[in-house]
ZAMARGU-4260 file (C-alpha; in steps of 0.2 Angstrom, whole numbers, plus 5000, padded with zeros to 4 digits):
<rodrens>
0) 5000/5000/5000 | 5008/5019/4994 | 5003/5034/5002 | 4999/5047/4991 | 4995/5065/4992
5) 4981/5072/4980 | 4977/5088/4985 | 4988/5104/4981 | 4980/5121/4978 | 4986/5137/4977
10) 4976/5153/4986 | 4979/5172/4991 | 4983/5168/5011 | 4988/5186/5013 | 4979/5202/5011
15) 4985/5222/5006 | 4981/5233/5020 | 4974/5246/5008 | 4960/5235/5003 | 4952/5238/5021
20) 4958/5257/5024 | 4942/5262/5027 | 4934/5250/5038 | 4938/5245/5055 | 4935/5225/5051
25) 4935/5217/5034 | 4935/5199/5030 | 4938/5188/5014 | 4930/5173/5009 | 4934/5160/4997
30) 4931/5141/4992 | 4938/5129/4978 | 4932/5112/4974 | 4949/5104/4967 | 4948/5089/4952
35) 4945/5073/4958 | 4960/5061/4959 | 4960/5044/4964 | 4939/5046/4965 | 4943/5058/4979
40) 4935/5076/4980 | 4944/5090/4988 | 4936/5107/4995 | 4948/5120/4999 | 4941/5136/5009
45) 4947/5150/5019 | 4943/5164/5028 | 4952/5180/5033 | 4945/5190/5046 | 4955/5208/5046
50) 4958/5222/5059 | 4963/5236/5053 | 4968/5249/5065 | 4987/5247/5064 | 4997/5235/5055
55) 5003/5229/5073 | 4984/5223/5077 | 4979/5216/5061 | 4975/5198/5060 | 4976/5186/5046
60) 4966/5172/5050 | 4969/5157/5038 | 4956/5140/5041 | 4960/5126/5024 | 4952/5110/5024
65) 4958/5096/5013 | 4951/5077/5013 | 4961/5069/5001 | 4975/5057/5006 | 4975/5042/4997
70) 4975/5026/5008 | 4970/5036/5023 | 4955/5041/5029 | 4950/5061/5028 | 4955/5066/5046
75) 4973/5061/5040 | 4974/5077/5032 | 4970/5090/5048 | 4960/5105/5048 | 4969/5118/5055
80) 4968/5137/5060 | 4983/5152/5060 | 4977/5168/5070 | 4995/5179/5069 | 4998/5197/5070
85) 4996/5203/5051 | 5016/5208/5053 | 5019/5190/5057 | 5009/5185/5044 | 5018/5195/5031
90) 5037/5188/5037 | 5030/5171/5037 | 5023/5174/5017 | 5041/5183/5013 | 5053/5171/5022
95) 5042/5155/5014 | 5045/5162/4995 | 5064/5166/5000 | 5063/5147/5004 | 5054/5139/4991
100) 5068/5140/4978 | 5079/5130/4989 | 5064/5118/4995 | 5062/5110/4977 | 5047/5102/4983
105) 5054/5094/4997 | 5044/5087/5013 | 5048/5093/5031 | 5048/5080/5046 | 5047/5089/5062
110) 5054/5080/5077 | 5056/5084/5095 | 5051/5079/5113 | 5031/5077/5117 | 5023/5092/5120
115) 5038/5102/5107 | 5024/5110/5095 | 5025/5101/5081 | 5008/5099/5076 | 5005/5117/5078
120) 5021/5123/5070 | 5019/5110/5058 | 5002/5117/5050 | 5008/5133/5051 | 5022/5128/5037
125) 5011/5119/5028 | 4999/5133/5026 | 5013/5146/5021 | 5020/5133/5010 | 5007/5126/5000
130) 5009/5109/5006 | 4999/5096/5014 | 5001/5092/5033 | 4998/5075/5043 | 5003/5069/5058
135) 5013/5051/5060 | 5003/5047/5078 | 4986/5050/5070 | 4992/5038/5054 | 4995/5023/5065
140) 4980/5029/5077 | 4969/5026/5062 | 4979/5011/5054 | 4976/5002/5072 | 4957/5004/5071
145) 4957/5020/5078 | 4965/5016/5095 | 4974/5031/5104 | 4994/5029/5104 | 4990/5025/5124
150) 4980/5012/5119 | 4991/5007/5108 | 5004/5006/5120 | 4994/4999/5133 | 4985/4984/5122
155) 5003/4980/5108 | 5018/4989/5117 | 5030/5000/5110 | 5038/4989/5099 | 5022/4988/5090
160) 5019/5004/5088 | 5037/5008/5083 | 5035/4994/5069 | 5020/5003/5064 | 5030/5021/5064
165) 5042/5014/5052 | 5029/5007/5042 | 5022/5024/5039 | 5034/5035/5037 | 5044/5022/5023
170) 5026/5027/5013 | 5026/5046/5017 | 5045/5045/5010 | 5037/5042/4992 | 5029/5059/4993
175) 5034/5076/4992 | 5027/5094/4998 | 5023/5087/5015 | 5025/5095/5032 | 5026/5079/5045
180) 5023/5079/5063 | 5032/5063/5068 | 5031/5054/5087 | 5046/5058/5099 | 5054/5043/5098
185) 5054/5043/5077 | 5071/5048/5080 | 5079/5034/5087 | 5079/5020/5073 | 5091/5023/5060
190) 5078/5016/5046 | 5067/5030/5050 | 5079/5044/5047 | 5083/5034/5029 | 5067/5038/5025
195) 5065/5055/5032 | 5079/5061/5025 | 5075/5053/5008 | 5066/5067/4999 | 5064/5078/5016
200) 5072/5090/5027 | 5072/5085/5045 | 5070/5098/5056 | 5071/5100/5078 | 5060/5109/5086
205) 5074/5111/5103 | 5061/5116/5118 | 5068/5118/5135 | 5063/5104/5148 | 5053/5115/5159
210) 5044/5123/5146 | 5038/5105/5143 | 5035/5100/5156 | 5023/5114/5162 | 5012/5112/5143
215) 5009/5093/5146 | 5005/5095/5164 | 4993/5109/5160 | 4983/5098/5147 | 4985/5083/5158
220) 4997/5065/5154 | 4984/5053/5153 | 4987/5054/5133 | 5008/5053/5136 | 5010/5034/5139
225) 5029/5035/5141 | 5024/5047/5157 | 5014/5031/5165 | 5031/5026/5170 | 5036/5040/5185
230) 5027/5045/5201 | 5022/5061/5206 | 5011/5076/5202 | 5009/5079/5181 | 5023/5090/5182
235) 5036/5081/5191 | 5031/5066/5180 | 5036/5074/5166 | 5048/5084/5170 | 5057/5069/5176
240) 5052/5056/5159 | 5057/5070/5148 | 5075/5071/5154 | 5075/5053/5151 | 5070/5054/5135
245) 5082/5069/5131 | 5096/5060/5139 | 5093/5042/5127 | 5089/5052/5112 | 5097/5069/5113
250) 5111/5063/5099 | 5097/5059/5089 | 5090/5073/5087 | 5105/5083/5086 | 5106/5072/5069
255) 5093/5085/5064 | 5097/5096/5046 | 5090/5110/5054 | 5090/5114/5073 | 5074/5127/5080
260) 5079/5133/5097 | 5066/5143/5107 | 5079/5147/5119 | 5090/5157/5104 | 5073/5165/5098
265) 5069/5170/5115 | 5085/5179/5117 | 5085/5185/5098 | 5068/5195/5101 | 5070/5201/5117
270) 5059/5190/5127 | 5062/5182/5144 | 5052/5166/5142 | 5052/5156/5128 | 5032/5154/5134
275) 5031/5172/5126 | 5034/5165/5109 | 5020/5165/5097 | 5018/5148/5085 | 5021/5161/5068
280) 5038/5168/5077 | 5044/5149/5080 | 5039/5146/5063 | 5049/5160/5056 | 5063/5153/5064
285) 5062/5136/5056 | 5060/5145/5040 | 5076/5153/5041 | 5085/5138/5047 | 5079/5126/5032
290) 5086/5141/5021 | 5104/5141/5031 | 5103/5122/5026 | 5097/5122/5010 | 5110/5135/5005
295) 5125/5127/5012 | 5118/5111/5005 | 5116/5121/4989 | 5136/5128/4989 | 5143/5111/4994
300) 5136/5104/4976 | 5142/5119/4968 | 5159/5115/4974 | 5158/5096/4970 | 5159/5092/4988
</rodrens>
């Protein structure tokens, strides 16, 4: 069975301040109906609600549905929302074209610790980029008759669901123009970076442990079945388990072609806690660093290295 992506559209995802001057809210609405491939109808919409008082308070809202990914069910192919500053907005658009020469296509596999962003950050490229997004966990969740990964884990074990991991990431290496959420531990057997790296640009989103460990015990562990394993309150148990994890896997994710630090972008912008950062700014930032790599890729073939 091949994956295959049959969806692509392109669409206006950002909007001229002057068309708005002289209202204080303004939206734009639009939907597409995309050909059928594979007997499989897309619909594509979007809406962009605007503020206009400042360019600081604008905001470009950006909702796209797609339901076309062939082999897997629709939800495979998230629905997702970006609500950003409108200056945000238009650095994400810039940086993503000053990207896009380099990209060639190529899919991005987001790795990182549980509770890293990587679903967030993750739609966020694949909205500025064109691409399709889905999400590695969700894959296997549906594959496994739409178990949760801690069902998963409780009913197969880990070594199932890794076997499960492989499998589906060897099918999403076919494709490109993806953005990829993977699972934590994706990184940790050499087969899966083979495939990552086949046609794709692997990229680590690096999140400080605390910072971690305060988002997952704020939305609770019950879903993070490698937290089942330590005894405390929700945010001891993760603080603790994550430095595990970072500790086993840290030289696998340092394997990374592109490194996102929210540490460094905290510094770089002047904030004192990366829990300060927006999802666009992070974004940015892995924008940037896929074009350090791509251009240094880019000269080492023009030297025959």
């Amino acid at each position: 069975m091949e994956a295959g992506v049959a969806c692509k559209w392109n669409y206006p995802t950002w909007i001229e301040s002057e068309r708005f001057g002289r209202k204080s809210t303004g939206s734009l609405r639009f939907g597409r109906i995309a050909k059928q491939e594979h007997k499989t109808r897309v619909v594509v919409s979007a809406r962009f609600p605007v503020q206009t008082s400042s360019n600081r308070h604008r905001s470009v809202s950006l909702e796209v549905s797609c339901s076309s990914y062939t082999n897997f069910s629709a939800s495979t192919m998230e629905t997702g929302s970006i609500h950003a500053p409108f200056d945000e907005a238009l650095m994400l658009k810039n940086k993503s074209l000053e990207v896009e020469p380099y990209l060639n296509g190529h899919s991005i596999y987001l790795v990182g610790l549980m509770g890293s962003g990587k679903t967030t950050v993750g739609k966020i490229l694949s909205h500025v980029l064109g691409y399709s997004f889905c999400d590695s966990d969700t894959l296997i969740e549906q594959e496994v008759n739409g178990m949760s990964v801690a069902e998963i884990f409780k009913l197969h074990g880990e070594s199932f669901f890794r076997k499960k991991e492989t499998e589906v990431l060897q099918r999403l290496s076919s494709q490109k123009q993806l953005v990829v959420s993977t699972g934590g531990g994706a990184v940790v057997q050499d087969v899966n970076w083979d495939y990552m790296q086949k046609k794709g640009i692997v990229v680590w989103l690096d999140v400080p442990l605390e910072a971690l460990a305060q988002r997952i015990a704020a939305v609770g562990t019950h879903s993070r079945p490698l937290l089942h394993y330590e005894d405390g309150d929700p945010y001891t148990k993760a603080l603790k388990r994550l430095s595990y994890l970072l500790e086993q896997r840290g030289k696998n994710y340092a394997k990374a072609n592109a490194r996102v630090s929210l540490e460094e972008i905290a510094g770089k912008l002047g904030y004192r806690d990366v829990s300060d950062l927006t999802p666009a700014e992070i974004a940015i930032e892995a924008l940037e660093q896929i074009e350090v790599y791509l251009k240094e890729e880019d000269g080492m073939a023009i030297a025959g290295l």
